[in-house]
C-alpha positions in Angstrom: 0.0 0.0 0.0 2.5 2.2 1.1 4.6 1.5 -2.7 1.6 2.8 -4.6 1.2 6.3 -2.3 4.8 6.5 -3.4 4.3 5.8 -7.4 1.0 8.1 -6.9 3.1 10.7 -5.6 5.8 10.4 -8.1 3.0 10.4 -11.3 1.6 13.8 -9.6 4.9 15.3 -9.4 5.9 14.6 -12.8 2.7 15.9 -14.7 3.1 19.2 -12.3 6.7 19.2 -13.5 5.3 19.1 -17.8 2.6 21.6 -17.1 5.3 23.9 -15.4 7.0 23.1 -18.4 4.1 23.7 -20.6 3.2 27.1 -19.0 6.7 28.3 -19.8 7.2 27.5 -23.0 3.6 29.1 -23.9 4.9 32.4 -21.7 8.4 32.1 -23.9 6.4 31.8 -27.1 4.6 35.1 -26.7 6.3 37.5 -28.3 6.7 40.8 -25.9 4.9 43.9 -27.1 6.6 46.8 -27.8 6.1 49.5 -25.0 6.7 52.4 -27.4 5.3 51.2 -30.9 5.7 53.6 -33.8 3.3 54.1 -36.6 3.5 56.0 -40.0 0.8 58.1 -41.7 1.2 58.5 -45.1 -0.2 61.7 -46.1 -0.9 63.7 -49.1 1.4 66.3 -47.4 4.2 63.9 -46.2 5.1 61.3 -43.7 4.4 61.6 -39.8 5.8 59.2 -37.3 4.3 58.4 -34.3 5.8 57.1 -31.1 3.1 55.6 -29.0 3.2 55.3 -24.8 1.6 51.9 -24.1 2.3 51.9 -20.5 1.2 55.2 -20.0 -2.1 55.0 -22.2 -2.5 51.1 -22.7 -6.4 51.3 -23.8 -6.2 54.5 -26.1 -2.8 52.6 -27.8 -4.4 49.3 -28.3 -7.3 51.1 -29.6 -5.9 52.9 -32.2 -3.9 50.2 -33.3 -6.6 48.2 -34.1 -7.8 50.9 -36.8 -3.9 51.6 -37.9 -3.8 47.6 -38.5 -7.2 47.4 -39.8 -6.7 50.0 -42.4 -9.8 52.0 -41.2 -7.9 55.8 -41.5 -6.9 55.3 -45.1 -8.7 57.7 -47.5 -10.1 59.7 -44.7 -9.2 63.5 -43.8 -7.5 65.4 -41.8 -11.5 67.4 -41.3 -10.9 70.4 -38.7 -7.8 72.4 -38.6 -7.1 75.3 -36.4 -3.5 76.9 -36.4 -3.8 78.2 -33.1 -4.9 75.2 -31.5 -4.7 71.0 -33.4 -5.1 69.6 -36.2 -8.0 66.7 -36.2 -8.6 63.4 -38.3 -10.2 59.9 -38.0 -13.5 60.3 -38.9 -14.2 61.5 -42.1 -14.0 61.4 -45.7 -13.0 63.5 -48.6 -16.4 64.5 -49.2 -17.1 65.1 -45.4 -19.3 62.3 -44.9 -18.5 60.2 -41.5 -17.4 56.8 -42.1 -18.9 54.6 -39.5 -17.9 50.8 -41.5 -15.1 49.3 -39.0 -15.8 51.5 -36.0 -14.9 50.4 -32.6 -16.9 50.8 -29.7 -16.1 53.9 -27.3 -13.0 53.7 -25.0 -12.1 54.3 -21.0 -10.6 57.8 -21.1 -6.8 57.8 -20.2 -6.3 61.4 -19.2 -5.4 61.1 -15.3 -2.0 59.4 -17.1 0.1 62.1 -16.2 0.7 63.0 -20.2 0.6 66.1 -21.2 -1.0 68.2 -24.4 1.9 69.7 -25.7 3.1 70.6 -29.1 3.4 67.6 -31.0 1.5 65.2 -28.9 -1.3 63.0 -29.9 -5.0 62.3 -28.6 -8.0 61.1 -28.6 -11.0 63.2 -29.2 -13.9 62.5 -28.1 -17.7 64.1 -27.1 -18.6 66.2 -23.9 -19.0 62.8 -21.9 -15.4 61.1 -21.2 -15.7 58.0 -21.8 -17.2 58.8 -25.6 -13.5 58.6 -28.1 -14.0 56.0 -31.0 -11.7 56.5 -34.0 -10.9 60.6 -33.9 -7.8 61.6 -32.9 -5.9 65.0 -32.7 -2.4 66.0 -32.8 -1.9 69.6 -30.6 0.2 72.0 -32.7 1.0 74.4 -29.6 0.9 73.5 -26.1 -2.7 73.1 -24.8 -2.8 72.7 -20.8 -6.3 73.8 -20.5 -6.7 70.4 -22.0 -4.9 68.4 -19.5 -6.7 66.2 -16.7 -6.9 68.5 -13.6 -8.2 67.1 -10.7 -8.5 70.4 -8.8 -11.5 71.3 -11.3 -14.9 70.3 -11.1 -14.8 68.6 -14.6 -11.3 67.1 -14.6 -11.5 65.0 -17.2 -9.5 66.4 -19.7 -8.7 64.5 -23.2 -6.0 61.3 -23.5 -2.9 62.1 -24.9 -1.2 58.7 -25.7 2.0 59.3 -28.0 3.5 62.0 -30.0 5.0 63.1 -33.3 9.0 61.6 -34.0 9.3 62.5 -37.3 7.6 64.8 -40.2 6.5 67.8 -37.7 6.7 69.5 -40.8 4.4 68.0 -42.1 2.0 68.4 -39.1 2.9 72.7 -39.7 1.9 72.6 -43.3 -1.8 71.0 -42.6 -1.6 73.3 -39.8 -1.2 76.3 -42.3 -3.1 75.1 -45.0 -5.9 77.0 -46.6 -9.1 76.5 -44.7 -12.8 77.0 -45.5 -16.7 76.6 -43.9 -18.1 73.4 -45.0 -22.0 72.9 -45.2 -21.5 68.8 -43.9 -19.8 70.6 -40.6 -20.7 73.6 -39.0 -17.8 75.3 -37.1 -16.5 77.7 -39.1 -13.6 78.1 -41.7 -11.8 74.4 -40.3 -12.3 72.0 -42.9 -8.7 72.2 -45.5 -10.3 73.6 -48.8 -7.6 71.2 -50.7 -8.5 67.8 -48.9 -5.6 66.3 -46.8 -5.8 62.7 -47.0 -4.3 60.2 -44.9 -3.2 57.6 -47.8 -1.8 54.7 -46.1 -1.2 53.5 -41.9 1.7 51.4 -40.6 2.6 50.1 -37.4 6.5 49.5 -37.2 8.0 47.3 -35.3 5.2 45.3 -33.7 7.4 42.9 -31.3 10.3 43.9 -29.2 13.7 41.9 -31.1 15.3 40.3 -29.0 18.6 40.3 -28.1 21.4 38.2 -30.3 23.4 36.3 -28.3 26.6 35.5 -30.6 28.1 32.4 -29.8 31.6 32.4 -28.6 34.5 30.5 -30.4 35.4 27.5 -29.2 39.2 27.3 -27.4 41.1 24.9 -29.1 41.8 22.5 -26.8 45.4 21.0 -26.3 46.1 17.5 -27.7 47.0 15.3 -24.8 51.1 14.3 -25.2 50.5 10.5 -26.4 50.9 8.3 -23.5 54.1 6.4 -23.5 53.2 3.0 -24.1 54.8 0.5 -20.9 58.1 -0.9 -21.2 58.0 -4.6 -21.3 59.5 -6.1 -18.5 61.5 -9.5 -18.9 59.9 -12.4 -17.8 62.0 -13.8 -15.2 63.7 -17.2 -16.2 62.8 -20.5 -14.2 65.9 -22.3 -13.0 66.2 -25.2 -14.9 66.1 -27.9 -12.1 69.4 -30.3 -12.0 68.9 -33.7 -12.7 70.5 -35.8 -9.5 73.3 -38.0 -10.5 
């Protein structure tokens, strides 16, 4: 009796030992996200590169992602400009109609993430309620702290900045300082570009984090043993022949 505890004991052990095994390997085979993923907007005026904070804003970064990956900005419009203030797109068309194929439900706001709206940064928009963005997203062209999560207001919310611009801030200046007029599809003024500013094309770069190459160090040669020196014979001792008696 006591002989099978003992084997019972020793089959448990063994499948806990494979499934430890088993858990690792599935952890090792997943490949790490990037923390700071980039992503490229093609443009009718140019490239812009974005450097996203997924540890600072993991919803808002996730979220727009998943419309980067599933191609839902290209062909839309950069739709509301104001020089003094950002430069919005994500939601609408060359001919100003509001493309709604594709869209995502409404996200958690991210503002209380300690990022700020400076020049350069990108957000989410989103309606007078917080937790309302979708797909629209602005990038600030000056520093707007009156959007910035305060918590010593009454309506703290603020709006989610969750990245920034790396590369082609020119670019984010001349749809800045384009020509601008009032559209009948959007009230608001003169903010819609009068040439349309089209976001062409969306590419996340460099999904997974490469991992490190561990070159393989060169063998040392190893010294060939001196040959052993084979044992000297020894010579058999003779017998004494015995005497034959007389």
């Amino acid at each position: 009796m006591m002989r099978l505890k003992v084997y019972a004991l020793a089959i448990a052990i063994c499948v806990s030992s494979v499934a430890t095994v088993w858990a690792e390997d599935a952890v090792k085979s997943e490949p790490k996200k990037n923390p700071l993923p980039k992503v490229k907007l093609e443009t009718s005026l140019g490239d812009i590169v974005l450097e996203l904070d997924r540890e600072k804003a993991p919803i808002s970064v996730e979220n727009f992602l998943a419309y980067v990956n599933e191609g839902f900005y290209e062909g839309l419009i950069f739709h509301r400009v104001i020089p003094g203030f950002m430069i919005q797109a994500g939601g609408m068309d060359a001919q100003m109609d509001k493309k709604r194929d594709g869209m995502h439900s409404a996200i958690k706001l991210e503002s209380n993430n300690g990022l700020k709206n400076l020049r350069g940064t990108i957000a989410m928009a989103r309606m007078n309620a917080p937790d309302t963005a979708t797909s629209q997203f602005f990038i600030n062209v000056v520093n707007n702290s009156m959007l910035d999560y305060k918590a010593s207001q009454p309506n703290p919310n603020g709006y989610a900045v969750f990245g920034k611009v790396v590369e082609g801030m020119d670019v984010v200046d001349k749809i800045r300082n384009t020509e601008c007029i009032a559209h009948p599809k959007y009230p608001g003024g003169k903010v819609v570009p009068e040439t349309p500013v089209v976001i062409k094309k969306t590419t996340e770069l460099g999904k997974e984090v490469p991992e490190a190459k561990v070159e393989a160090k060169p063998e040392k040669e190893k010294a060939t043993p001196a040959p052993v020196p084979a044992p000297e014979k020894k010579a058999e001792p003779k017998i004494p022949e015995e005497k034959k008696s007389e």
